[in-house]
C-alpha positions in Angstrom: 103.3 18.0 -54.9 104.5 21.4 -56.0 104.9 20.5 -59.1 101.7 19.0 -59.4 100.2 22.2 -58.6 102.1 24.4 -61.3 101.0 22.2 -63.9 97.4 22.4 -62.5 97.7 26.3 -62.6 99.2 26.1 -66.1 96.0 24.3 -67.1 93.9 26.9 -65.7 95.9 29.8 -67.1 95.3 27.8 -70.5 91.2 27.4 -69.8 91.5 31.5 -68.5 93.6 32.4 -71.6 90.5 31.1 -74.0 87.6 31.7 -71.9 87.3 35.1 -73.1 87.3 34.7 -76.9 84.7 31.6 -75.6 82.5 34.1 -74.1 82.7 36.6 -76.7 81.6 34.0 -79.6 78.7 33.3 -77.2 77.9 36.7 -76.9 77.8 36.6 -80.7 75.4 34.0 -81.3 72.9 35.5 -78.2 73.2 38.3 -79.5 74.7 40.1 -75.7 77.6 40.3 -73.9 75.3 40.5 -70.9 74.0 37.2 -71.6 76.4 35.7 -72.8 78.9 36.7 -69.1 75.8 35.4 -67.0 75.6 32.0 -69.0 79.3 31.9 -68.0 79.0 32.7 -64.4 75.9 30.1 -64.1 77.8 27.6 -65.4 80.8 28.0 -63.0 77.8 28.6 -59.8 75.9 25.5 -60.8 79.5 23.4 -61.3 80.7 25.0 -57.9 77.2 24.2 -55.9 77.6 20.3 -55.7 80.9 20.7 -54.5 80.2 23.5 -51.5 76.8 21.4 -50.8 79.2 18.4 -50.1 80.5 19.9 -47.4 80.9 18.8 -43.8 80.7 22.4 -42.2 78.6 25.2 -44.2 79.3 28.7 -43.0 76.5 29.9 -40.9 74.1 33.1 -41.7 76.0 35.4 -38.7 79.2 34.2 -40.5 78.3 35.3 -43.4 77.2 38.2 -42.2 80.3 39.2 -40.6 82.2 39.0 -43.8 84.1 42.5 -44.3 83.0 43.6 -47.6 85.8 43.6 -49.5 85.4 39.9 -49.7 82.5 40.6 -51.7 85.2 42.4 -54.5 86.0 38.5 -55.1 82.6 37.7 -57.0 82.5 41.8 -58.6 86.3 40.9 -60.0 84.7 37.5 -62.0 81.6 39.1 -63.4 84.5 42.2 -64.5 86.4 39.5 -66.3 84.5 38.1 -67.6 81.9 40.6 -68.9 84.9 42.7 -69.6 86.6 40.0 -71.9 83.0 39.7 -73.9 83.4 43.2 -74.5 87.6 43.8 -75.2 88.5 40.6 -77.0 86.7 41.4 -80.3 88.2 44.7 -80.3 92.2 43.8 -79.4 92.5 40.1 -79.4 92.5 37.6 -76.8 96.6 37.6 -76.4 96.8 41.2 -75.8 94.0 41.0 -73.4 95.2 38.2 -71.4 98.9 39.8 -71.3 96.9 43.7 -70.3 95.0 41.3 -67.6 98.2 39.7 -66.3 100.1 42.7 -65.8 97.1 44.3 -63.7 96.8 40.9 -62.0 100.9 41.4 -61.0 100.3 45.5 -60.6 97.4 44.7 -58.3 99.1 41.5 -56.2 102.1 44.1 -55.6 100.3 47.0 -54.5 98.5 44.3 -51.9 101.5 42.9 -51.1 103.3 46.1 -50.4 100.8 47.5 -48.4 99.5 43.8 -46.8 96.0 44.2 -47.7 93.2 41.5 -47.5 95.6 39.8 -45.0 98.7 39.3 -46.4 101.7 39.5 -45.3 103.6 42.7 -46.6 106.3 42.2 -48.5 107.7 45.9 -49.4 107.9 46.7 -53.7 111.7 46.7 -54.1 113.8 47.9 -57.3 113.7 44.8 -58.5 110.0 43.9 -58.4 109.3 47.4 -59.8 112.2 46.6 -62.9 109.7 43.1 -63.6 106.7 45.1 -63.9 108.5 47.4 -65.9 109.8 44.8 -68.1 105.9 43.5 -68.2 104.9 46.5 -69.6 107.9 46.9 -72.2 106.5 43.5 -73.2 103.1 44.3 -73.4 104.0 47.6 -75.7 106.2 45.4 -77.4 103.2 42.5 -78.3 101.3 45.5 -79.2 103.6 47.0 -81.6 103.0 43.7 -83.9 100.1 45.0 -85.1 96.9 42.9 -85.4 
């Protein structure tokens, strides 16, 4: 089952890694980034909406309610990346992009690990964690340095 599930998240990272120069040629041809980021996220709403109307148990208006807000960041972090991919891919490439997005995705999941936030269990940034984000970003400058 595990390893079911890495080579599902593979797939994903492989749909994630192209979605931005995807969006950006949309946003080309419509002639907006804008428009081109909220064809995207209707897409994924209208794929998502059979599947969350098939549900047994929908979450009820006080539940909803009673969401902390930083939930909400969820839905702001989509529309970043993929508005933000419209906009940075032309300029450095989809590679360097995904790789700049990656480290922030590990720099991010540390800091809330570290600090448990959103609910997670803290697990405390060691030498070692802080070395492989180090080495992320000698990677990074490293991919960079290749020129264009």
């Amino acid at each position: 089952m595990k390893s079911l599930a890495m080579i599902a998240a593979i797939g994903i990272g492989l749909l994630i890694a192209v979605q931005p120069a995807v969006n950006a040629e949309a946003a080309r041809r419509l002639g907006s980034p804008y428009f081109a980021a909220l064809l995207s996220l209707t897409l994924s709403t209208v794929m998502l909406l059979p599947f969350a109307l098939g549900q047994a148990e929908r979450p009820s208006l006080s539940t909803l309610q009673s969401l902390p807000l930083w939930v909400f960041l969820g839905g702001l972090a989509g529309a970043c990346f993929v508005t933000g991919g419209i906009l940075i891919v032309p300029a450095i490439g989809a590679a360097l992009f995904v790789l700049c997005v990656v480290f922030g995705q590990a720099l991010g999941a540390s800091l809330a690990d570290h600090y448990g936030l959103f609910g997670l269990a803290q697990r405390a940034l060691d030498p070692w964690k802080i070395g492989g984000l180090a080495l992320m970003v000698a990677g990074l400058l490293v991919y960079q340095r290749g020129g264009s």
